[in-house]
C-alpha positions as CSV (number, residue, x, y, z in Angstrom):
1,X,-61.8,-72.9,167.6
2,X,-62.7,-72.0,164.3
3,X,-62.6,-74.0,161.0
4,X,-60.1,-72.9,158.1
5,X,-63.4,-72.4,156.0
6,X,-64.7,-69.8,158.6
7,X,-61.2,-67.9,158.9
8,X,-61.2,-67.5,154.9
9,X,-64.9,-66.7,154.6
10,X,-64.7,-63.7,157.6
11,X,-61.2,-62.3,155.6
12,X,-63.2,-62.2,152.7
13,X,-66.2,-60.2,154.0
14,X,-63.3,-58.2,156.0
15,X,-61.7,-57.4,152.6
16,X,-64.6,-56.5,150.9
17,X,-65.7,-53.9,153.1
18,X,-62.0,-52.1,153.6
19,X,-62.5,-52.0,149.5
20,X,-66.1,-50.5,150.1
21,X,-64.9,-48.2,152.2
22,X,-61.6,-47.3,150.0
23,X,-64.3,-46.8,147.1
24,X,-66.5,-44.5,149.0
25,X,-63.4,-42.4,149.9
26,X,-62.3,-41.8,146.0
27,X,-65.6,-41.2,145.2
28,X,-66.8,-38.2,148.0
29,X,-63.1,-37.0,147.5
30,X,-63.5,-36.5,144.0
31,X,-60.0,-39.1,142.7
32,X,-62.2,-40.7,140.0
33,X,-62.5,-36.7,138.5
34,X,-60.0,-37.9,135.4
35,X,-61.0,-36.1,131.9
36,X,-59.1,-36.3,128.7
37,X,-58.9,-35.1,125.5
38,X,-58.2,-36.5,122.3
39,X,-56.4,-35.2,119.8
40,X,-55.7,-36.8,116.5
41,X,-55.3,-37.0,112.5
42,X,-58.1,-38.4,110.3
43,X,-56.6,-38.2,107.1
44,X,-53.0,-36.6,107.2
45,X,-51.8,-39.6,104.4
46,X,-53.9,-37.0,101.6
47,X,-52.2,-36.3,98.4
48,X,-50.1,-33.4,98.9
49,X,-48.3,-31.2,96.4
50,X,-44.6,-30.0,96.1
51,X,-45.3,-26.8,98.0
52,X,-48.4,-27.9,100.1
53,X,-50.1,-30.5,102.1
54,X,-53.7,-31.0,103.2
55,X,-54.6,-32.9,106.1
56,X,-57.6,-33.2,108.5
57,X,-57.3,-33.6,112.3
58,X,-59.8,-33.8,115.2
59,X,-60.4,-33.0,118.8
60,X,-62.4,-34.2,121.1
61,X,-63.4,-33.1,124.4
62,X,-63.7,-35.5,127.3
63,X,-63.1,-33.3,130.2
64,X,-66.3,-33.2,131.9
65,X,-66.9,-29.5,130.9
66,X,-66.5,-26.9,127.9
67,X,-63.1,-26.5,127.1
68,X,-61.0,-23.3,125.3
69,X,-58.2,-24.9,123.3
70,X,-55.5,-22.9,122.1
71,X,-53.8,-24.5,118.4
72,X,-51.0,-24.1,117.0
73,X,-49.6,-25.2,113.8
74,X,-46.2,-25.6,112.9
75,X,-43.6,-26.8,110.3
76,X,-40.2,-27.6,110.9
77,X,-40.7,-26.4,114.5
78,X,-41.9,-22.9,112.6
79,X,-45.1,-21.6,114.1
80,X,-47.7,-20.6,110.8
81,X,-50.9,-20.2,112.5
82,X,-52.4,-19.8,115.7
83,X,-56.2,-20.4,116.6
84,X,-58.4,-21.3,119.4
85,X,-62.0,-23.3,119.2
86,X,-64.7,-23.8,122.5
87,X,-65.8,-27.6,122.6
88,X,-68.1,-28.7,124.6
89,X,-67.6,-31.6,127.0
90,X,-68.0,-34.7,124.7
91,X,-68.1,-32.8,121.2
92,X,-65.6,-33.3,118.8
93,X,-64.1,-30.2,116.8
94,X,-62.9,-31.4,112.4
95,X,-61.1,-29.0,110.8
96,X,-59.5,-29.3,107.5
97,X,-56.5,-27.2,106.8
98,X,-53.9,-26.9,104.1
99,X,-50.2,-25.8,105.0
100,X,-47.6,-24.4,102.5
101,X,-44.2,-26.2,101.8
102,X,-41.2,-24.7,101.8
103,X,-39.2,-26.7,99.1
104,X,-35.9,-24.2,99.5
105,X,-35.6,-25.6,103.1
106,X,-35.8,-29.2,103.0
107,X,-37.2,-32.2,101.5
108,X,-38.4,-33.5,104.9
109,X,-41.0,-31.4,106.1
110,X,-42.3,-32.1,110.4
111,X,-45.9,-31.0,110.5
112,X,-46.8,-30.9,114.1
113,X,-50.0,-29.8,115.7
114,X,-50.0,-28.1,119.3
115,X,-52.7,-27.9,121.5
116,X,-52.8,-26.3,124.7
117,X,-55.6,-26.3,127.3
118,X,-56.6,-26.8,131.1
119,X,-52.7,-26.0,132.1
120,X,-51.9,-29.5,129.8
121,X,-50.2,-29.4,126.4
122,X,-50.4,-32.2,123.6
123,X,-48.8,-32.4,120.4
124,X,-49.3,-34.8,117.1
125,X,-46.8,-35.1,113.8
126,X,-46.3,-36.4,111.3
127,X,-43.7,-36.0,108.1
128,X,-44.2,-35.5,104.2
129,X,-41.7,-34.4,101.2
130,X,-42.7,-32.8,98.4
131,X,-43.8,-34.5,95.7
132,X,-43.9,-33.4,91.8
């Protein structure tokens, strides 16, 4: 009959290799294959003007391979621009950009940035009013 120690010691070894095994499975089928992007704002708190606002945002590519992003800026849910940038797999891509206000619409202005890419979609925002 075997000891309580010997019991625990072979369910150990057992678990480890089913967790070996499991592991070697992800990996040869390719479930570990998880890339991201990051997309964010670096300085959207910039002095702004009645009827503009300057801000800089980033992206950075974590996919695993170049990358075509499609951006879109908009105000107020108002598309004003549309651009796309390449970035390759762990580059980041700065841009600067100014967007005008329209003070005859509201005070509270929703600046949102859109990205699209790889089938996947993210969006950042943030909100301003003018100021005189």
């Amino acid at each position: 009959m075997e000891t309580e120690d010997n019991v625990i010691f072979k369910s150990v070894i057992i678990a480890c290799i089913a967790g070996l095994v499991m592991i070697s499975l992800m990996t040869l089928t390719g479930a570990n294959d998880a890339g991201f992007t990051e997309l964010y704002f670096l300085d959207y708190e910039k002095a702004h003007t009645i009827d503009a606002v300057t801000f800089r945002y980033g992206i950075t590519n974590h996919e695993g391979k170049e990358i075509e992003y499609d951006i879109c800026f908009l105000i107020n849910d108002n598309i004003l621009r549309n651009r796309k940038t390449i970035i390759k797999d762990n580059e980041t891509f700065i841009e600067e950009y100014t967007l005008p206000l329209d003070t005859n619409t509201s005070a509270i202005h929703k600046i949102i940035i859109d990205v699209q890419y790889l089938n996947d979609n993210r969006k950042i925002h943030f909100f301003t009013t003018g100021v005189s």
